[in-house]
C-alpha positions as CSV (number, residue, x, y, z in Angstrom):
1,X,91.4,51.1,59.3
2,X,89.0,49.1,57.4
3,X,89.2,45.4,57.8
4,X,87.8,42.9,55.5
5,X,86.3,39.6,56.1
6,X,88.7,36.9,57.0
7,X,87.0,34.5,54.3
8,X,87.5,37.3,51.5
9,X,91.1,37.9,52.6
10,X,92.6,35.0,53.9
11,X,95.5,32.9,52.6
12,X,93.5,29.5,51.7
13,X,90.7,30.8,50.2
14,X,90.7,30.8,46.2
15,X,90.7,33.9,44.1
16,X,87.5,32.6,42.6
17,X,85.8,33.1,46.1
18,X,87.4,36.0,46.7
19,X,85.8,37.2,43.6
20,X,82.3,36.2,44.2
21,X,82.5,37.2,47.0
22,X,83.4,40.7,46.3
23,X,81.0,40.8,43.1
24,X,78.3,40.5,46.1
25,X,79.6,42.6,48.3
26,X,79.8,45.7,45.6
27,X,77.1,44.8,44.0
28,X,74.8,45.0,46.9
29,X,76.6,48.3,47.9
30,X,75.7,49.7,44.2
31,X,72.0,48.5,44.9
32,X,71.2,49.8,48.0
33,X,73.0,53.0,47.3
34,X,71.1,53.3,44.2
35,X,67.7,52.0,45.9
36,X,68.0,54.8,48.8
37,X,68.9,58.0,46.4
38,X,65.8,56.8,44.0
39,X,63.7,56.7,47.2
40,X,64.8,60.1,48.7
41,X,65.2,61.9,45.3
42,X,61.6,60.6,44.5
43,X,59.6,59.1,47.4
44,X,58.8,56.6,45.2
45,X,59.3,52.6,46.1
46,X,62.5,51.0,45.6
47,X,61.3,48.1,43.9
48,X,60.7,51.0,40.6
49,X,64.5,50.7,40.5
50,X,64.3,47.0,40.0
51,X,61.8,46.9,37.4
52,X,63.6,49.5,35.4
53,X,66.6,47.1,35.3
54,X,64.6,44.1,34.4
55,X,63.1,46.2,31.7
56,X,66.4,46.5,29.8
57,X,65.4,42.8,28.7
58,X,61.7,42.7,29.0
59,X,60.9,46.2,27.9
60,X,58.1,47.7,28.4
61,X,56.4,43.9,29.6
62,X,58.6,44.9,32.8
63,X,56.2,47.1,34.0
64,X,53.0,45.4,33.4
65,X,52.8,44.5,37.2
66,X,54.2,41.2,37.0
67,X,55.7,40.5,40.6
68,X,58.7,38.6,39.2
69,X,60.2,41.7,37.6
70,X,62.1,43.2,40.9
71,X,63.6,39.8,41.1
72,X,64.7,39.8,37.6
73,X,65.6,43.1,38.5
74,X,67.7,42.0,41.3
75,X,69.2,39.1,39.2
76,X,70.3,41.1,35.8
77,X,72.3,43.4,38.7
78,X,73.9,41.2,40.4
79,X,75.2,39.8,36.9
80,X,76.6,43.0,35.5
81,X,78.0,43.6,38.8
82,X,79.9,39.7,38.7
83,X,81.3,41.0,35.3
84,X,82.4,44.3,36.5
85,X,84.3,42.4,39.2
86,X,85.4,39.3,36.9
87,X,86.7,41.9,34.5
88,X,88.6,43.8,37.0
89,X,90.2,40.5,38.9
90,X,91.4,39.6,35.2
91,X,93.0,43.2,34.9
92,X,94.6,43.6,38.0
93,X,97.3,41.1,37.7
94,X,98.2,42.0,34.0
95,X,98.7,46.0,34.7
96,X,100.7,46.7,37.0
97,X,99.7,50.8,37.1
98,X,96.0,49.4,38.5
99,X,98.5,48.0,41.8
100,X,100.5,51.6,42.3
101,X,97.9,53.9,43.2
102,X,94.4,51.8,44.5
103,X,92.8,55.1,44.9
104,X,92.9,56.4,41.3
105,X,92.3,52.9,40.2
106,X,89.1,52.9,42.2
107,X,87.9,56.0,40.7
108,X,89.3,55.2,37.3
109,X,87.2,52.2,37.2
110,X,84.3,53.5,38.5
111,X,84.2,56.1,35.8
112,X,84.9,53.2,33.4
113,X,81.8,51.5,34.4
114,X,79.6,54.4,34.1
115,X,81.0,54.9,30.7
116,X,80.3,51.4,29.8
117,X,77.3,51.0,31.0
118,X,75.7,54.6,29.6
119,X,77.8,54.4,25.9
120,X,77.6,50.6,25.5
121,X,75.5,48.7,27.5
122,X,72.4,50.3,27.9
123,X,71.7,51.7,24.3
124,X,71.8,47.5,23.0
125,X,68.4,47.0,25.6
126,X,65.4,47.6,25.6
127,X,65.5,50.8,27.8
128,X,64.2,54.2,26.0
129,X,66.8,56.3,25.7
130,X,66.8,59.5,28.0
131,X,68.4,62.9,27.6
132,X,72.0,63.1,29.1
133,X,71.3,65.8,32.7
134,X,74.9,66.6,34.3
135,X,73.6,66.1,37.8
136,X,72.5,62.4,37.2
137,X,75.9,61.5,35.5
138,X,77.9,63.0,38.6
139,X,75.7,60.8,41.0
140,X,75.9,57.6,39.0
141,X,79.9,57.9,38.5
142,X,80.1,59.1,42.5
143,X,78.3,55.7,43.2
144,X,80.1,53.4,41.1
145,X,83.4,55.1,42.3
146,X,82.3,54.7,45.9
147,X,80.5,51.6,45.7
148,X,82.1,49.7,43.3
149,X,85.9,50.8,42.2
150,X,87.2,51.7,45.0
151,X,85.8,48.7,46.9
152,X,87.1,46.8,44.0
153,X,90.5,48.2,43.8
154,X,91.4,47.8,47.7
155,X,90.4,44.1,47.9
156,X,92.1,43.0,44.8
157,X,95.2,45.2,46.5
158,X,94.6,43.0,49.6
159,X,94.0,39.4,47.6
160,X,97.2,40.2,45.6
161,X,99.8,40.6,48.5
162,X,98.2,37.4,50.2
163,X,99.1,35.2,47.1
């Protein structure tokens, strides 16, 4: 069975560290998951993935070489994935459907994320848009299911019956 943390899970520790910690712990799952299917799909460096994130605010600038982008990159990630997180800590309390089934509540949110991030989110930056392809929406929702909701969903389950 998988076991989490003792300073994610236990009694005295505050919801807002629970949360952060969390936020970093999917977002760096969401990352690296991304980082190794760009490399093995492409054979091209990681670090492409991280400038193509930090040009959703810098636009094409972003790829001018500039060695602060994959940091930028890396920053701008880890803030969508802190509101992801935020927004589903918030949630989870109010709706009490999220707390009856943490498996379709992972998955749920996952393919909530995917849909916010593709419908909402990244047609308001700087990003060209690109055609829709099937086989790159079923990766991205498999990854944010996997690396993000269902994470997500199972610690919040966890947090919530240690309160």
């Amino acid at each position: 069975m998988l076991t989490l943390p003792a300073f994610i899970m236990s009694k005295r520790s505050s919801t807002i560290i629970t949360i952060i910690t969390t936020g970093l712990l999917v977002g760096s799952l969401d990352i690296l998951t991304a980082c190794i299917q760009f490399v093995l799909t492409t054979g091209k460096s990681f670090t492409k993935v991280l400038i193509f994130i930090a040009s959703a605010a810098f636009g094409p600038a972003a790829f001018s070489g500039d060695p602060a982008m994959p940091w930028w990159g890396v920053f701008f990630h880890y803030c969508i994935a802190m509101a992801f997180t935020i927004l589903f800590f918030l949630l989870y309390p109010k709706l009490p459907a999220m707390r009856k089934h943490p498996a379709l509540t992972g998955i749920g949110y996952g393919i909530f994320i995917w849909v916010v991030m593709n419908i909402l989110v990244l047609p308001l930056t700087r990003i060209p848009a690109a055609p829709f392809r099937l086989d790159g929406a079923v990766i991205g929702v498999i990854i944010l299911i996997v690396m993000i909701g269902l994470p997500l969903s199972f610690i919040a389950r966890e947090r919530y019956k240690s309160i």
